[in-house]
N, CA, C and O atoms as a MOPAC input file, in Angstrom:
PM7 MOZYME 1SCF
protein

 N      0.81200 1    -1.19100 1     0.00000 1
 C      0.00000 1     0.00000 1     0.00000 1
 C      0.86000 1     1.26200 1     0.00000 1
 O      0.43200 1     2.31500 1    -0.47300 1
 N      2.00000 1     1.15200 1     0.50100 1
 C      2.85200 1     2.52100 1     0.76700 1
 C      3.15000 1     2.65100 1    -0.78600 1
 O      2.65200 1     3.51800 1    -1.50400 1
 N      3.69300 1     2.04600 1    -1.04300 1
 C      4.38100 1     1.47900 1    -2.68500 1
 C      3.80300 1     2.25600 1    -3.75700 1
 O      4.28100 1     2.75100 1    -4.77800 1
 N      2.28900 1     2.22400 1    -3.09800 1
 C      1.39000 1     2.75200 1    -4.49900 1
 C      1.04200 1     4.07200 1    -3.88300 1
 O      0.61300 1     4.79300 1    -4.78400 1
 N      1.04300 1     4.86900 1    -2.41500 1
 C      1.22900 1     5.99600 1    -2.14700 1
 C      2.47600 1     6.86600 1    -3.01100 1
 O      2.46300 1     8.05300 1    -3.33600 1
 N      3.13700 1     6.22600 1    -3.16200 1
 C      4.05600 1     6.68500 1    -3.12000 1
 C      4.10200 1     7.22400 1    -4.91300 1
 O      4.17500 1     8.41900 1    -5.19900 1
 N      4.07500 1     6.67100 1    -5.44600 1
 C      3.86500 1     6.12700 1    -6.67200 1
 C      3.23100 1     7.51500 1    -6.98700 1
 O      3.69500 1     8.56800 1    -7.42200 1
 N      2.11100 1     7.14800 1    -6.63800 1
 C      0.70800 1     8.10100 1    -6.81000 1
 C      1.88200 1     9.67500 1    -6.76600 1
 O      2.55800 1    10.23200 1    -7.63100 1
 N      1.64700 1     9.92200 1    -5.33700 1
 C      3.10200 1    11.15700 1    -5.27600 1
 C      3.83000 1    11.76100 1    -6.14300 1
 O      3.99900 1    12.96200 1    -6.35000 1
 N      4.45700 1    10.39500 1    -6.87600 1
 C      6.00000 1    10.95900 1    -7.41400 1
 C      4.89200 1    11.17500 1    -9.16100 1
 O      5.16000 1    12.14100 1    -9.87500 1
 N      3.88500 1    10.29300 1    -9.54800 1
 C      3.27000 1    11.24800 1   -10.73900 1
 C      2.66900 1    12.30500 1   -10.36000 1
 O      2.83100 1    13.21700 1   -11.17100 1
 N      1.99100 1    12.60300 1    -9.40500 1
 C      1.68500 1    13.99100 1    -9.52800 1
 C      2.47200 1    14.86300 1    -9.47500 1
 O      2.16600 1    15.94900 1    -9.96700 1
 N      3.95400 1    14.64700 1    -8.76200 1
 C      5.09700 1    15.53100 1    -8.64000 1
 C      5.49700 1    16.19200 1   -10.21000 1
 O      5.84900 1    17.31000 1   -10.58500 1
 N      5.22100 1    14.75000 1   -10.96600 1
 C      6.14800 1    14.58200 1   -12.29300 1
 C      5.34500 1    15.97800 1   -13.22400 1
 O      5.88400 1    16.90100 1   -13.83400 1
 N      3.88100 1    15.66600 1   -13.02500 1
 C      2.76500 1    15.59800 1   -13.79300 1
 C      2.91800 1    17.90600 1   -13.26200 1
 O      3.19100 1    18.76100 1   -14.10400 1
 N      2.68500 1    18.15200 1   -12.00500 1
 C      3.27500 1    19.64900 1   -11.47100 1
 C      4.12800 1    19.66400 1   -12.43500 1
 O      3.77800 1    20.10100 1   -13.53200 1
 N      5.56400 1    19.13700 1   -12.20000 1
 C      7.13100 1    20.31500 1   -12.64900 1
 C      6.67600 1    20.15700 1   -14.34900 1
 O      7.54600 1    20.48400 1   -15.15700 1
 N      5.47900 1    19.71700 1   -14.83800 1
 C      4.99300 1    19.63600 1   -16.11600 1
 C      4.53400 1    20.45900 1   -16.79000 1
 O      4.81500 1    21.03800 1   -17.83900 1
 N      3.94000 1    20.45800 1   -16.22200 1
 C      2.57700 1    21.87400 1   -16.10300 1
 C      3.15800 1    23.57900 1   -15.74300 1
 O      2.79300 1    24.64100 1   -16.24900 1
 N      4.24100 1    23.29000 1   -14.61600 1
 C      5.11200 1    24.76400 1   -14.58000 1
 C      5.78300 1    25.05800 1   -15.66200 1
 O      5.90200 1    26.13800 1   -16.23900 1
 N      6.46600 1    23.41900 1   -16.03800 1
 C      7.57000 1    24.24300 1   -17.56700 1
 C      6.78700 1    24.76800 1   -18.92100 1
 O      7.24900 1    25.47200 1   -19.81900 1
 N      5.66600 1    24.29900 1   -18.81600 1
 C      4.81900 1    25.02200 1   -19.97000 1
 C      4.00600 1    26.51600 1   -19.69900 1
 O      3.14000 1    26.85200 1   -20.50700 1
 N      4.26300 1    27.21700 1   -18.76100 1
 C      3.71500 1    28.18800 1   -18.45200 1
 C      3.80800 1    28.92200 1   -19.46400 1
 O      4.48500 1    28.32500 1   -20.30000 1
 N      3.32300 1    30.39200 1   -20.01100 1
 C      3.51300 1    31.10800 1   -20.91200 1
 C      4.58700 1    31.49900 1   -21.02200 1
 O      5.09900 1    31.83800 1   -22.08900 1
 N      5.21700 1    31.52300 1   -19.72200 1
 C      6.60600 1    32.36000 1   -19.81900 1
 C      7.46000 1    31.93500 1   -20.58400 1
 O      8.25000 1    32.68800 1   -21.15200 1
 N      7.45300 1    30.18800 1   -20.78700 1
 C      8.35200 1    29.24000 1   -20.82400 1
 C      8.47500 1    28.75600 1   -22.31000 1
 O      9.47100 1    28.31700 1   -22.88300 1
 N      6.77000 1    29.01600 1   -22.94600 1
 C      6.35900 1    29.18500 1   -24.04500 1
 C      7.43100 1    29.89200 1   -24.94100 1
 O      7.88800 1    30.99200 1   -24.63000 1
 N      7.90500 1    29.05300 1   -26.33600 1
 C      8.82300 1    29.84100 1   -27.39800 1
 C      7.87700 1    30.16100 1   -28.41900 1
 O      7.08600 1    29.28600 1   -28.77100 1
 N      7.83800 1    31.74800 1   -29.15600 1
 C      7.25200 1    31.47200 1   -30.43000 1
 C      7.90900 1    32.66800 1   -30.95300 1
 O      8.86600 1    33.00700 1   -30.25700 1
 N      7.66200 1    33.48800 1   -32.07900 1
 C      7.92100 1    34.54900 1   -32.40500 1
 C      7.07700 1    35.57400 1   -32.05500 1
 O      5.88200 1    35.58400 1   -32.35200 1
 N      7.65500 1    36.46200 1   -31.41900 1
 C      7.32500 1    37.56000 1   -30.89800 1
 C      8.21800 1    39.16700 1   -31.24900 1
 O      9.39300 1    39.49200 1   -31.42000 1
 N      6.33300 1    40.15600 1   -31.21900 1
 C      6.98400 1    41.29900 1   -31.65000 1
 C      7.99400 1    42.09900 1   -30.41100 1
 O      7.62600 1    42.22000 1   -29.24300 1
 N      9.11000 1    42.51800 1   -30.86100 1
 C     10.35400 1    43.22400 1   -29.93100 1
 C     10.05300 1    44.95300 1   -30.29000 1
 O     10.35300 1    45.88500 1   -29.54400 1
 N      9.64000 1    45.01700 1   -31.11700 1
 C      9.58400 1    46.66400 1   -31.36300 1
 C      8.60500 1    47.22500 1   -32.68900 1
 O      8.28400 1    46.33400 1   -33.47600 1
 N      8.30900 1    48.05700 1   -32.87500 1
 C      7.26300 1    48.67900 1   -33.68100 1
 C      7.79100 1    49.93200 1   -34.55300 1
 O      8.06700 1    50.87700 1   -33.81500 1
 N      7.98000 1    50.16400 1   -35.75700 1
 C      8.59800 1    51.45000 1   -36.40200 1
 C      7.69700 1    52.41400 1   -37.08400 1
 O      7.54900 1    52.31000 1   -38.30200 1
 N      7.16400 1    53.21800 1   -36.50500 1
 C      5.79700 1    54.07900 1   -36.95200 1
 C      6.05200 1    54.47900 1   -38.65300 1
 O      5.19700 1    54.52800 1   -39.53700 1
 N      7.26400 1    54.69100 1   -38.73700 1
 C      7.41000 1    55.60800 1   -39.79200 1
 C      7.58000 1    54.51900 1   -41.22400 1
 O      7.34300 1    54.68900 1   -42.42000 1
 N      8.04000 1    53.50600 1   -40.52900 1
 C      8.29200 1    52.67600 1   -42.39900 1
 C      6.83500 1    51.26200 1   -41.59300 1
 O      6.88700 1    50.03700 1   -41.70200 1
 N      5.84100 1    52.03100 1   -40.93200 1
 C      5.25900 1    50.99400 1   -40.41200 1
 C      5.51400 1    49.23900 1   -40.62700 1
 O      5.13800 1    48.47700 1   -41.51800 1
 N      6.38300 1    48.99900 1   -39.28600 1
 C      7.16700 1    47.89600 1   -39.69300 1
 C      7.00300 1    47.56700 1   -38.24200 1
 O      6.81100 1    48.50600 1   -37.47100 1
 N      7.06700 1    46.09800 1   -37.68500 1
 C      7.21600 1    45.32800 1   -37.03400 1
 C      8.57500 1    44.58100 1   -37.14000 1
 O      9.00000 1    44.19100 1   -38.22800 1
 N      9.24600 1    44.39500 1   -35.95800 1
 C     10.65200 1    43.98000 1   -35.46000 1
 C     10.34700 1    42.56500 1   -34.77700 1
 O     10.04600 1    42.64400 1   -33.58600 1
 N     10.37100 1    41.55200 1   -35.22100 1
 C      9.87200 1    39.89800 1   -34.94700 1
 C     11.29400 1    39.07200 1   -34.37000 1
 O     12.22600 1    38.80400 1   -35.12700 1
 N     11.28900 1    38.79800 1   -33.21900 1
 C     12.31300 1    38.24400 1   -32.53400 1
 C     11.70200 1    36.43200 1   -32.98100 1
 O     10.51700 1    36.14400 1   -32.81200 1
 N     12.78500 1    35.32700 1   -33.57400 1
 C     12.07700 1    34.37800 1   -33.39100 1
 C     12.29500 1    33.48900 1   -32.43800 1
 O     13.32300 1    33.80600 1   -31.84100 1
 N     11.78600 1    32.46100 1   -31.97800 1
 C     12.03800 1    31.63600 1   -31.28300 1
 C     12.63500 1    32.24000 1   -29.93900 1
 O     13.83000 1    32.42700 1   -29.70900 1
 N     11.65700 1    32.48200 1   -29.17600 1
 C     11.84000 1    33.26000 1   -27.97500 1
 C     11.20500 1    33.18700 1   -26.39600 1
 O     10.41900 1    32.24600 1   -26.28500 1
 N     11.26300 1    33.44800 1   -25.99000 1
 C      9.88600 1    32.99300 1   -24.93100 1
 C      9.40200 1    34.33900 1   -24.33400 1
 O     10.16000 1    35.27400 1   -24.07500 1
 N      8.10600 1    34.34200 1   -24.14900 1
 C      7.08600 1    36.06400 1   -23.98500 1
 C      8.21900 1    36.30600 1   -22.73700 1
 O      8.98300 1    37.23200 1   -23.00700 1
 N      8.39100 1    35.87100 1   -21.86000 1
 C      9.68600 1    37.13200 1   -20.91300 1
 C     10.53600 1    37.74100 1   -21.57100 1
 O     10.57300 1    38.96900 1   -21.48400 1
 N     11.44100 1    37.04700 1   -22.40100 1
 C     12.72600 1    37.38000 1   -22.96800 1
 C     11.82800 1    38.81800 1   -23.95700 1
 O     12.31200 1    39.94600 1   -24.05600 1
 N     10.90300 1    38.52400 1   -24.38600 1
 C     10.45600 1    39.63100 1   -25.53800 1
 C      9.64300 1    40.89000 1   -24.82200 1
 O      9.08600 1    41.78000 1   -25.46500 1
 N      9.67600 1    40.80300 1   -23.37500 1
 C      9.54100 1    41.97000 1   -22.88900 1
 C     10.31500 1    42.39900 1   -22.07300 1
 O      9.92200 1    43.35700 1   -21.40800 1
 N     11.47300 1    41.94100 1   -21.86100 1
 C     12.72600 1    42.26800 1   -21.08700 1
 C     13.94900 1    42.74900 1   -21.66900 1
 O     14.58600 1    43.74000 1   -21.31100 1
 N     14.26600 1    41.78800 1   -22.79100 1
 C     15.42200 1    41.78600 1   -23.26000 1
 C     15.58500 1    43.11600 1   -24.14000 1
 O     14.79700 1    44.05600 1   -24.04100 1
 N     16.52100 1    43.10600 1   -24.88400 1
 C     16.68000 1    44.13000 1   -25.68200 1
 C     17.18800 1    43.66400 1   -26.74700 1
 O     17.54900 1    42.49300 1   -26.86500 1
 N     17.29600 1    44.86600 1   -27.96800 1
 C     17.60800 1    44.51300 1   -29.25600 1
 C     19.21700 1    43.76500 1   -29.19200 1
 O     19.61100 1    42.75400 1   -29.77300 1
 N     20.05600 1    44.82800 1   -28.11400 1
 C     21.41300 1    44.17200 1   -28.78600 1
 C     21.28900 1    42.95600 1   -27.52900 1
 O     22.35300 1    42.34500 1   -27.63500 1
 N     20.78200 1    42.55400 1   -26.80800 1
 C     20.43600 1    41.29800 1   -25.78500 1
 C     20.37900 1    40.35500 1   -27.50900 1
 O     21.38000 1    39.90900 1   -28.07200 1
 N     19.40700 1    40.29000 1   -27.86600 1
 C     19.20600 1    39.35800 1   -29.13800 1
 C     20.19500 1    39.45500 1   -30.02800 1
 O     20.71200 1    38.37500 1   -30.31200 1
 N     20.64900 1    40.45400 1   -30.59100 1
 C     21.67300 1    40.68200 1   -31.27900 1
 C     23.07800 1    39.62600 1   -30.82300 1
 O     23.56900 1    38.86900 1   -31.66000 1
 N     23.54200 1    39.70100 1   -29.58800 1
 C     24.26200 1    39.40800 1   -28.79200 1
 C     24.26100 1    38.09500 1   -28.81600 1
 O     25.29200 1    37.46200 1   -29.04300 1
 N     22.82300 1    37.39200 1   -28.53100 1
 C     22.68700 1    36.02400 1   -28.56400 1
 C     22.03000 1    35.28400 1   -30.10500 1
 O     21.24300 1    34.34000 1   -30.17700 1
 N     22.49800 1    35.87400 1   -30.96100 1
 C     22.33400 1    35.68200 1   -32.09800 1
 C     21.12600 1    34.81200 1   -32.39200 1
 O     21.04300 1    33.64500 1   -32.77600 1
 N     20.01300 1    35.93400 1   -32.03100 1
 C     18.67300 1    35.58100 1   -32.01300 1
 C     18.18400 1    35.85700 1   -33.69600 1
 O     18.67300 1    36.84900 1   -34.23700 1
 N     17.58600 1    35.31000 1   -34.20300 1
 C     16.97900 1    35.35600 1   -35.71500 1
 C     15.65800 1    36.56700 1   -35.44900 1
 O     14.59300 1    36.47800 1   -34.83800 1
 N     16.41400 1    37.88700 1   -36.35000 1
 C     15.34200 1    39.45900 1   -36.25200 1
 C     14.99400 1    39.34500 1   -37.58100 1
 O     15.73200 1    38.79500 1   -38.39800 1
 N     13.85500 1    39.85500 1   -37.87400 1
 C     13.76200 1    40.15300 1   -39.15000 1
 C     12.54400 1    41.85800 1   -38.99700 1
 O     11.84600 1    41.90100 1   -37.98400 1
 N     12.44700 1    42.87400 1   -39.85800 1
 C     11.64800 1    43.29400 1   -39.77800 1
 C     10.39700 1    43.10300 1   -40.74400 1
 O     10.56600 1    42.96700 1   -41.95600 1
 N      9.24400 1    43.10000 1   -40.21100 1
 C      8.23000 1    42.95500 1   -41.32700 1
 C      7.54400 1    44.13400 1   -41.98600 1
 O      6.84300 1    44.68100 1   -41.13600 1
 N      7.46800 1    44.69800 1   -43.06400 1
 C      6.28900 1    45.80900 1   -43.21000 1
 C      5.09300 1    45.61800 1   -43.66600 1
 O      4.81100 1    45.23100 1   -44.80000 1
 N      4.05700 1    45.99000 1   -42.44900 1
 C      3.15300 1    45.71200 1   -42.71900 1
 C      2.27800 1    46.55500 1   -43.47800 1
 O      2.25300 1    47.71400 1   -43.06300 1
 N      1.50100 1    46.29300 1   -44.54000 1
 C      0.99300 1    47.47900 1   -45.16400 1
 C     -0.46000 1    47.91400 1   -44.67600 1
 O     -0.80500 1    49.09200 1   -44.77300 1
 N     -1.15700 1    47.11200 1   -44.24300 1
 C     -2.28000 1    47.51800 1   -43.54300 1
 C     -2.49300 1    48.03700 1   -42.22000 1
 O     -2.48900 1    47.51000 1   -41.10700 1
 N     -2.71600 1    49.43500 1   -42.71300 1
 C     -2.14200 1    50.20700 1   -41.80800 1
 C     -2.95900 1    49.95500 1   -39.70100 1
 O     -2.60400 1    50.03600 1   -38.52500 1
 N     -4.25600 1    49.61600 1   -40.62900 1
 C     -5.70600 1    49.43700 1   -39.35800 1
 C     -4.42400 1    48.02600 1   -38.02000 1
 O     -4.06900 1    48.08300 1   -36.84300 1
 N     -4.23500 1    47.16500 1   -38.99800 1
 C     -3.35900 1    46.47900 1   -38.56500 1
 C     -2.23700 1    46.44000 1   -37.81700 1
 O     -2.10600 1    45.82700 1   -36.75700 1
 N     -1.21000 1    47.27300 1   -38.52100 1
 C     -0.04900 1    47.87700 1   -37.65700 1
 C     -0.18600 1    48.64500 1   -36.06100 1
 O      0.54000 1    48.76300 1   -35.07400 1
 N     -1.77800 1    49.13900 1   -36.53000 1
 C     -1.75500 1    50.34700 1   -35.43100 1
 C     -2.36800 1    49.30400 1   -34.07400 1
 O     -2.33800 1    49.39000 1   -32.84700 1
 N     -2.92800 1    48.28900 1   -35.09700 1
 C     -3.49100 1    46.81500 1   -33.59400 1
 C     -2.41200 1    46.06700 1   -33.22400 1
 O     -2.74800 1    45.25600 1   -32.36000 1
 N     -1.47600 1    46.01000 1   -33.46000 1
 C     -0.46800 1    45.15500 1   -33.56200 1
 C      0.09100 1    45.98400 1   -32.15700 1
 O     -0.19900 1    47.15200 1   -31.89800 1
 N      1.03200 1    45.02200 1   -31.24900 1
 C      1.08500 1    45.38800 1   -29.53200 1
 C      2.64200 1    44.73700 1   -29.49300 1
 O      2.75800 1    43.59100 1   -29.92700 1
 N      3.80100 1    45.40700 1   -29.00400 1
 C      4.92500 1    44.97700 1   -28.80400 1
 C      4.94400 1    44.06200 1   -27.66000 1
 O      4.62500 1    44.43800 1   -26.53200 1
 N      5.48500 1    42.30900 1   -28.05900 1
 C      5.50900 1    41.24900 1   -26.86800 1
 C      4.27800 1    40.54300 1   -27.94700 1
 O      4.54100 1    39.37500 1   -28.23100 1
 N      3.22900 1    40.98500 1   -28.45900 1
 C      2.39300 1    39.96600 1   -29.21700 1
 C      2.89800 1    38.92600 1   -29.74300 1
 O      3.51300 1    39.22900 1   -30.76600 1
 N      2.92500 1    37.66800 1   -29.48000 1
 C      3.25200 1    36.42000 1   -30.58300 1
 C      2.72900 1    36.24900 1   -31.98100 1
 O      1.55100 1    35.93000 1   -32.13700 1
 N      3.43100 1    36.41700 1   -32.88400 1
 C      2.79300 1    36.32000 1   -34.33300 1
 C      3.62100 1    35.18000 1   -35.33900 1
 O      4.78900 1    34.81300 1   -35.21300 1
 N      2.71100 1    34.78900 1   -36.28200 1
 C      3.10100 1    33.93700 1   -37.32600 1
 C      2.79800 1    35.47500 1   -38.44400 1
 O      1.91500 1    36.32300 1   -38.57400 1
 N      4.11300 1    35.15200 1   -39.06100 1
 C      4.02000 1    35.83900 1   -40.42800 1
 C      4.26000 1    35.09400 1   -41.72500 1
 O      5.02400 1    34.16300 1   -41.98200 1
 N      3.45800 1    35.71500 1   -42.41600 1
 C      3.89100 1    35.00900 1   -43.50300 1
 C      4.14900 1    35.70600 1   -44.81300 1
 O      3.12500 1    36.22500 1   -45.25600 1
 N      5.14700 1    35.85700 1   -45.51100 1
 C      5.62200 1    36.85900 1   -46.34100 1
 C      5.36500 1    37.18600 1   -47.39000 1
 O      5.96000 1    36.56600 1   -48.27100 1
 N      4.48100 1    38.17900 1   -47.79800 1
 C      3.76500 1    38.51900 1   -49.31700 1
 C      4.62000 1    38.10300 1   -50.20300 1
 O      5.81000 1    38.41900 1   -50.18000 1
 N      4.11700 1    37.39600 1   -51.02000 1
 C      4.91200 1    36.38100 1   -52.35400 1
 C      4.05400 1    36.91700 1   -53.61200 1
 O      2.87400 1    37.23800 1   -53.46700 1
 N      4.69600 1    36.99200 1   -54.81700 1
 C      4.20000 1    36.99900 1   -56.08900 1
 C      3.65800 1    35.79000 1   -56.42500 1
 O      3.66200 1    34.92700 1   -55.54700 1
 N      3.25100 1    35.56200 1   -57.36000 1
 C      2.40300 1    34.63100 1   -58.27200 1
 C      2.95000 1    33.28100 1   -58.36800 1
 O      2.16100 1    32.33700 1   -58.32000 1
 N      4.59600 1    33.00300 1   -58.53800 1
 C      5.60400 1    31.92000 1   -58.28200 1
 C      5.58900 1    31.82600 1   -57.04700 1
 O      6.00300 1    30.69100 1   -56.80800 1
 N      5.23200 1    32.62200 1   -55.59000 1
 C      5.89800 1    32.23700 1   -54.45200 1
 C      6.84200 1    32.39700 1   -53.97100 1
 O      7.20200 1    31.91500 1   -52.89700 1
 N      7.49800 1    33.18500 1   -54.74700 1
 C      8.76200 1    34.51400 1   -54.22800 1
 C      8.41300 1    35.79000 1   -53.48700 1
 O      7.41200 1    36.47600 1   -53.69200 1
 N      9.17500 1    35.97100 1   -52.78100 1
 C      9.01700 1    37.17100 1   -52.05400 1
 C     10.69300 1    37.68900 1   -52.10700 1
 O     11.73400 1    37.15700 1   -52.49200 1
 N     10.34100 1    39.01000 1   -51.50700 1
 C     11.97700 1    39.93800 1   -52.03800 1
 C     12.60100 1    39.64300 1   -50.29700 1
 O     11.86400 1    39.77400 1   -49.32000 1
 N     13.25100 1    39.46200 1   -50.25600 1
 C     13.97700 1    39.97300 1   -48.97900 1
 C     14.94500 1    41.34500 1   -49.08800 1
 O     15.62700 1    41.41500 1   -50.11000 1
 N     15.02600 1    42.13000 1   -48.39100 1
 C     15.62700 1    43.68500 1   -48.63000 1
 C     17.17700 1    43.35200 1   -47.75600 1
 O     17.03500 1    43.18100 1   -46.54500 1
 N     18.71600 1    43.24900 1   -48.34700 1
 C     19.65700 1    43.41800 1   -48.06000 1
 C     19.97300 1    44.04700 1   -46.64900 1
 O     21.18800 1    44.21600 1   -46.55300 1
 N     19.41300 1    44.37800 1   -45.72600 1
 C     19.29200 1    45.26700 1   -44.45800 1
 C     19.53500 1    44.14200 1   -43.34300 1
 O     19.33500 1    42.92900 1   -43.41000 1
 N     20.14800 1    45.11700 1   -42.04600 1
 C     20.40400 1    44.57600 1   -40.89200 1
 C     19.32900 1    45.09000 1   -40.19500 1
 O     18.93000 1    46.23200 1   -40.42700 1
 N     18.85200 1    44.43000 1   -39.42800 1
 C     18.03500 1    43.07500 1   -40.17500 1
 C     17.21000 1    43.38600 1   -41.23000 1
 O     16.73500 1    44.48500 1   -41.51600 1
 N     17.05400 1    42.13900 1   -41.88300 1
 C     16.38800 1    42.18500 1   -43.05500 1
 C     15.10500 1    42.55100 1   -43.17300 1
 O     14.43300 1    42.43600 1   -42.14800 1
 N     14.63900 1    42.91000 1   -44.01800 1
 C     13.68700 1    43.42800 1   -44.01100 1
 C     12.33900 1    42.84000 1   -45.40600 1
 O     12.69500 1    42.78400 1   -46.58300 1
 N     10.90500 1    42.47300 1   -44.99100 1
 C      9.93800 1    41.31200 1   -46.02900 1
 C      8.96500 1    42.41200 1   -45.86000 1
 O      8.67500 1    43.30300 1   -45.06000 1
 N      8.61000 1    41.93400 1   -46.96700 1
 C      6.74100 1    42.80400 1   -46.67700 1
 C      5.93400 1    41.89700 1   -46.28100 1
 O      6.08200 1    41.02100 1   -47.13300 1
 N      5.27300 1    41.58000 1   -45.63900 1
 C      4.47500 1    41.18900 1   -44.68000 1
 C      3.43500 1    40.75600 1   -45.42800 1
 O      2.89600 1    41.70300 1   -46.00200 1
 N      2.81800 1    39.46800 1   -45.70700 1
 C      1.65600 1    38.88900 1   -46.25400 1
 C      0.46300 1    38.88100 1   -45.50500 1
 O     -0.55700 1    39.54400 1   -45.68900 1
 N      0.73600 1    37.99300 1   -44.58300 1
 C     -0.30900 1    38.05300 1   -43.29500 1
 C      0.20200 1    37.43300 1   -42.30300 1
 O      0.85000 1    36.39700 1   -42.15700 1
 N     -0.22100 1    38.29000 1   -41.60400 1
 C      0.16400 1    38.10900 1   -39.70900 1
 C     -1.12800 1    37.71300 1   -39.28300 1
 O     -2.20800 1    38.27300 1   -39.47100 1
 N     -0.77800 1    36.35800 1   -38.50300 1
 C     -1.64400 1    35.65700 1   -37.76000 1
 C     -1.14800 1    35.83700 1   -35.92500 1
 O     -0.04600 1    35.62000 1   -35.42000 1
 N     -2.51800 1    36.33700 1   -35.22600 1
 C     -1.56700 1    36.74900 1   -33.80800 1
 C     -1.24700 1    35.03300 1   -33.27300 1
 O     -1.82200 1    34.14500 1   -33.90300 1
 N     -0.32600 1    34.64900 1   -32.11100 1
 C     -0.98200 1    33.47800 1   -31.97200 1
 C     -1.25200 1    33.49700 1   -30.20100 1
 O     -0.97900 1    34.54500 1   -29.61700 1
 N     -1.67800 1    32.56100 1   -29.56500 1
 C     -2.28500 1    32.34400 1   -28.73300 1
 C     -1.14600 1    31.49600 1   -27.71400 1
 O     -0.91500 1    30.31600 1   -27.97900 1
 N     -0.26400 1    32.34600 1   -26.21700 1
 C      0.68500 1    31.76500 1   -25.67100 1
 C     -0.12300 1    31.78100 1   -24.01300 1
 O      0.45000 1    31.28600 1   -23.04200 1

């Protein structure tokens, strides 16, 4: 009987430190780091976790050779909803083949197809 107390215990223990490491915090996705009014553009940190993208800083990522890209978004109603720390999927306006331009810039810089927010 202890055997299976015990048991019982050590999964719920397991089943907790489970459930903490998935907290949002802990959560990686791409997230917005900064917002540029003027070339209305979004600054997309990837693979990150929501603390790091409201703490850290540009040269923090820079530093840890985090993957930046900026996006421009052209809809403007959009940009102005769009919230620095938001998690987003982007996906990059492509021509007719499925090309899209990437712009030579540190960091680079896409025009923005559609941004999906996502849910952390």
């Amino acid at each position: 009987m202890k055997k299976t107390t015990v048991g019982i215990v050590l999964a719920l223990f397991v089943c907790v430190l489970a459930a903490c490491s998935s907290s949002p915090e802990a959560l990686k996705g791409n997230y917005i780091i900064a917002k540029q009014e003027q070339e209305r553009s979004i600054l997309v940190a990837k693979d990150i976790s929501w603390k790091d993208a409201k703490r850290k800083t540009f040269a923090d990522f820079r530093k840890n050779n985090v993957e930046l890209v900026f996006y421009i978004v052209e809809d403007s109603q959009l940009f102005d909803d769009l919230k620095v720390g938001e998690a987003v999927k982007v996906t990059p306006k492509a021509n007719e083949n499925g090309e899209y331009i990437v712009m030579q810039s540190d960091p680079p810089q896409i025009v923005a197809g559609k941004i999906e927010r996502e849910q952390q």
